[in-house]
C-alpha positions as CSV (number, residue, x, y, z in Angstrom):
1,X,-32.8,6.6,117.2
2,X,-30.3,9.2,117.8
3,X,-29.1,12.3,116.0
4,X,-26.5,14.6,115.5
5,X,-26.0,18.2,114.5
6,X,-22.7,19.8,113.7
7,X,-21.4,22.9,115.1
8,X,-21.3,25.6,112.5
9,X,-19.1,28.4,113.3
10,X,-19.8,31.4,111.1
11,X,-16.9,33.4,110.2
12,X,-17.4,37.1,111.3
13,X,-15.0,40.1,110.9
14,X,-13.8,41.3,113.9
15,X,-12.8,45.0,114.9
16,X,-9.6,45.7,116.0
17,X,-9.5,45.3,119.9
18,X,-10.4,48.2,122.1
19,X,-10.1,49.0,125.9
20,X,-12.5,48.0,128.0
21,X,-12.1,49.9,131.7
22,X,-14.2,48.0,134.8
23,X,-13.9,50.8,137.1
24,X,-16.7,50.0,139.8
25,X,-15.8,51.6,143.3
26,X,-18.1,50.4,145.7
27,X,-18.3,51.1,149.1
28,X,-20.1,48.9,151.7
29,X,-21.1,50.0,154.6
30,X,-19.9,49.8,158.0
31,X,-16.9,49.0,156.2
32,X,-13.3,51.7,155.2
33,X,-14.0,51.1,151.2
34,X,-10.3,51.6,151.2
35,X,-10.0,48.0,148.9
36,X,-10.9,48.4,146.0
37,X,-10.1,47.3,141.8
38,X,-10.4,48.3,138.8
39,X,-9.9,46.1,135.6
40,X,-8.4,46.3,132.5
41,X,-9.4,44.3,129.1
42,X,-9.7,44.5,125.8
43,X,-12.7,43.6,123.7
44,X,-12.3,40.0,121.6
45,X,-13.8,37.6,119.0
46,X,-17.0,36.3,119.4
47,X,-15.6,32.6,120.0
48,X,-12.5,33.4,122.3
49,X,-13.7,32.3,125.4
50,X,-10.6,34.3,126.8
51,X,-10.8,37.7,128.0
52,X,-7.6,39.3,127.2
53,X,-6.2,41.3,130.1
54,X,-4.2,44.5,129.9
55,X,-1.1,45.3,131.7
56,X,1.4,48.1,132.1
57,X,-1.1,51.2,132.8
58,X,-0.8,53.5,135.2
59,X,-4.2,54.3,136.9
60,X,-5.1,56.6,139.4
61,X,-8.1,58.1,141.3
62,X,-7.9,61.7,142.4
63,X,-10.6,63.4,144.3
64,X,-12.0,67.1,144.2
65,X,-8.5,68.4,146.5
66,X,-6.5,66.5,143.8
67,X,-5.3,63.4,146.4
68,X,-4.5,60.9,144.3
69,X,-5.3,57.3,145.3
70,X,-2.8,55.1,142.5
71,X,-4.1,51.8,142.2
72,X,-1.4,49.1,141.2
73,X,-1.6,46.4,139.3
74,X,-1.2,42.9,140.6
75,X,1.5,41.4,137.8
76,X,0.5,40.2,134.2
77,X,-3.5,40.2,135.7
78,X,-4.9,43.4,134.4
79,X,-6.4,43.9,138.0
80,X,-5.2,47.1,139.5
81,X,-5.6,47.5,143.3
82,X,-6.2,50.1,145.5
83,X,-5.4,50.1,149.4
84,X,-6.0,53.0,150.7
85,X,-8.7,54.5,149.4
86,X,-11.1,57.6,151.2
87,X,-14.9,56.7,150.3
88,X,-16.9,59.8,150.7
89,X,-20.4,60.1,149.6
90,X,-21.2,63.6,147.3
91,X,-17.4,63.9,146.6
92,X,-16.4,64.1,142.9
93,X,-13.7,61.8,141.9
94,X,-11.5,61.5,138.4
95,X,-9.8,58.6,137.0
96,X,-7.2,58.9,134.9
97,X,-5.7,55.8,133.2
98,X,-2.5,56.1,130.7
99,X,-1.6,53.3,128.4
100,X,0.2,53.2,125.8
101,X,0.7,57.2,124.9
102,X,-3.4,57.7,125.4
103,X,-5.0,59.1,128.4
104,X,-8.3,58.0,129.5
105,X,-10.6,60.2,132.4
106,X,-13.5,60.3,133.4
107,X,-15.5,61.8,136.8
108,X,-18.6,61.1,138.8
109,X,-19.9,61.4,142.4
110,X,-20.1,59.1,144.8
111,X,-23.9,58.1,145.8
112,X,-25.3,57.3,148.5
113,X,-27.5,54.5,149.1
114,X,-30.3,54.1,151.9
115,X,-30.3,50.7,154.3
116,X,-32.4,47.9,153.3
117,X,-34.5,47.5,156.3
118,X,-34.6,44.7,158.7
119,X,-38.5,43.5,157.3
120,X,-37.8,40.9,154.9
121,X,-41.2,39.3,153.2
122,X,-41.3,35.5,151.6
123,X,-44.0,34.1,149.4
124,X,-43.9,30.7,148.5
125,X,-46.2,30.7,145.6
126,X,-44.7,34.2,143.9
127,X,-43.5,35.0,141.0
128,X,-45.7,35.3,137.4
129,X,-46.6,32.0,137.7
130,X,-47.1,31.3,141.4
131,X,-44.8,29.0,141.2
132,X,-41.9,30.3,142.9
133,X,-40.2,31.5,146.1
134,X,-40.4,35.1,146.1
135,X,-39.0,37.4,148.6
136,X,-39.8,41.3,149.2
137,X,-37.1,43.5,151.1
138,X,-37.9,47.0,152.0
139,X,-35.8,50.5,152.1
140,X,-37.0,54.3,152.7
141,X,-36.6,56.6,149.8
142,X,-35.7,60.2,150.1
143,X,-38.3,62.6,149.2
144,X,-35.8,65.2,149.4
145,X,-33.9,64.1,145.7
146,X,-34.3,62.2,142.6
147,X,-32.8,58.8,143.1
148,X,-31.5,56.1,141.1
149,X,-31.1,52.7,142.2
150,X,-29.3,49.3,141.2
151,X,-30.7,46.2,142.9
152,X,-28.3,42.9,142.7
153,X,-29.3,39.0,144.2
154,X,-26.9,36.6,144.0
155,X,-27.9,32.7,144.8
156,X,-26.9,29.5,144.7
157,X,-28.6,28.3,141.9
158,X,-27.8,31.2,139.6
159,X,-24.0,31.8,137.9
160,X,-24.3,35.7,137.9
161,X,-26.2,37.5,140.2
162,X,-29.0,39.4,138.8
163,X,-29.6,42.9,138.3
164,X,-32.6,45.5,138.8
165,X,-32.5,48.9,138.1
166,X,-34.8,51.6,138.8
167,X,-35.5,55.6,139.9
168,X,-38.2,56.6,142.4
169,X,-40.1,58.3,140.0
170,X,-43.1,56.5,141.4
171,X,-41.6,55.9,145.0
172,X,-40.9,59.3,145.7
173,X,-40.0,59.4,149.9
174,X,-41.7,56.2,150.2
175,X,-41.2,53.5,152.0
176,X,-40.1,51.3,148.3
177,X,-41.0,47.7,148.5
178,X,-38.3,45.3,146.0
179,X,-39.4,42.0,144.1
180,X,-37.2,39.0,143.8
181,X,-38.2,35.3,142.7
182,X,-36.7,32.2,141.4
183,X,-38.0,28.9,141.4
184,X,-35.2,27.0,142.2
185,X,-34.6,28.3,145.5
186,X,-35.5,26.3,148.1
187,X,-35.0,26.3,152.4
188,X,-31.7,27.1,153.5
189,X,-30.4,28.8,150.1
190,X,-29.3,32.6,151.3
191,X,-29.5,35.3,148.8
192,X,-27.4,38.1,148.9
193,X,-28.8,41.4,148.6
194,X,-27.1,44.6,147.6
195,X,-28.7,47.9,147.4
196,X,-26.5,50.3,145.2
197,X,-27.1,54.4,145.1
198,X,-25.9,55.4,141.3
199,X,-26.4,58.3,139.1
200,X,-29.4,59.0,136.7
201,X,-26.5,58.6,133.8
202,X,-25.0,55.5,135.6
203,X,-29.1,54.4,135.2
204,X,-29.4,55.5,131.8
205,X,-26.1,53.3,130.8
206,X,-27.0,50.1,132.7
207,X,-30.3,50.0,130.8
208,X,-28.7,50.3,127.7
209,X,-25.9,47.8,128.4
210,X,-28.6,45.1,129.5
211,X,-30.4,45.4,125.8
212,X,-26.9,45.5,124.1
213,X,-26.5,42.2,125.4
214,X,-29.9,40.7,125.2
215,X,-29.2,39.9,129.2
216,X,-31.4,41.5,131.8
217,X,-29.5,38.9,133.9
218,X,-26.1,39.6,133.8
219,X,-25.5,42.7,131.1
220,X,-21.6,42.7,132.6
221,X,-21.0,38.9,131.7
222,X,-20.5,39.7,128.0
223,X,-18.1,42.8,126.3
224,X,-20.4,45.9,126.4
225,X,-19.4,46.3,122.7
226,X,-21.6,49.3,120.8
227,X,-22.5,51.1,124.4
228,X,-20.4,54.2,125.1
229,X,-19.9,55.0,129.1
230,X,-18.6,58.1,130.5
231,X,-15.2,57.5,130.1
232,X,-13.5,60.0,127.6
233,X,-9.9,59.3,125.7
234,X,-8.4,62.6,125.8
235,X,-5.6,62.2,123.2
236,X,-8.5,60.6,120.1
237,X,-12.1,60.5,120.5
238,X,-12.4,57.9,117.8
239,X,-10.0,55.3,120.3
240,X,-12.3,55.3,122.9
241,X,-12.6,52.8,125.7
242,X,-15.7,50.5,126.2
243,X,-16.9,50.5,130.2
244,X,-18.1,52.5,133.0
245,X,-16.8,54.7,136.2
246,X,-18.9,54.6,138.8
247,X,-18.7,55.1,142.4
248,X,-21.7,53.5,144.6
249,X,-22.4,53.2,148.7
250,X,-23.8,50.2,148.9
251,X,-26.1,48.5,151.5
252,X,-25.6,44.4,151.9
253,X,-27.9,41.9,153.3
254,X,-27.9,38.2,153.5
255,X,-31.4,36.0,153.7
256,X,-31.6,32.4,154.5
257,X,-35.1,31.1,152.3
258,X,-37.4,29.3,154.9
């Protein structure tokens, strides 16, 4: 016996659209960081599966001696690029993005972000239920500052990867041991590990973003709709834009599960 259920698609009102400003510099090390994007959108309906992207801004990136870095945008994409871009971590850097009439800045420091240490630990029966392959990567913290961290492992079995965030309240210049497990993984998957240094109000907005959307996953794989970033429009406060600028060393690290 088989049955069926119908797809009932509520109508909802939607708001008019607003901007929505992916402005993530991040700068790997032991590479320039002089690549780098930012993204332009707008906020949708609920059942467009279509991001609509926004073109014909001009965008820029100045830091504290007022160099501007321009970004340009790749045609009709709404990705604006970057080539030659000076990463350098404590400098304050503005964005500035114009479109149509409004301006749009914002500033923050670029973080630094210690190494993730060669030691990497796996457990085979981790996780909450013992069930799962749990790994354990290590990295000093600095006793000398408050720190704020955002952890990111991406693997195979997983669409997103998947975010941690977290201060050293409790770590303070310790040597910090990090969590991972999933019970799909299984020997010869590699995770990829990222290690991000980000502000306590960088911190303060991821954790809100992740409850907006009801994803401690992925908080970035829906609209960020109802949580305000740092991003100011200078022109009408009431217009504002939806996103985050932020501006984060990064250490990477690939591990092949045994």
């Amino acid at each position: 016996m088989t049955s069926c259920e119908d797809v009932i698609e509520v109508d909802l009102d939607t708001a008019p659209p607003k901007l929505v400003i992916d402005a993530s510099i991040d700068w790997i090390k032991n590479t320039a960081g002089n690549e780098q994007k930012i993204t332009l959108s707008t906020t949708t309906g609920y059942y467009n599966e279509e991001i609509p992207s926004v073109s014909g801004a001009s965008v820029v990136v100045a830091n504290s001696a007022k160099k501007a870095f321009p970004f340009v945008e790749i045609p009709n994409t709404g990705e604006y690029i970057c080539s030659n871009f000076e990463p350098v971590v404590g400098e304050t850097y503005t964005l500035t993005i114009i479109l149509n009439g409004q301006t749009y800045t914002a500033s923050e420091t670029l973080i630094n972000a210690p190494d993730i240490q060669d030691q990497i630990d796996q457990n085979d029966k981790g996780g909450f239920g013992g069930d799962e392959v749990e790994i354990t990567y290590y990295f000093q913290d600095n006793g000398a500052q408050d720190n704020y961290y955002l952890h990111s492992f991406a693997n195979p079995h997983v669409a997103y990867p998947e975010f941690q965030v977290e201060n050293d309240e409790n770590t303070q210049g310790n040597r910090t041991p990090v969590f991972y497990a999933n019970k799909d993984l299984k020997p010869g998957d590699i995770i990829n590990i990222k290690l991000y240094g980000i502000s306590k109000r960088y911190s303060e907005y991821f954790k809100k973003i992740s409850q907006a959307s009801g994803n401690g996953v992925n908080p970035f794989s829906t609209t960020p709709v109802g949580v305000r970033g740092n991003i100011v429009n200078q022109n009408n406060s009431k217009n504002f834009a939806f996103g985050y600028f932020k501006l984060s060393e990064v250490d990477a690290r690939d591990y092949t599960v045994k």
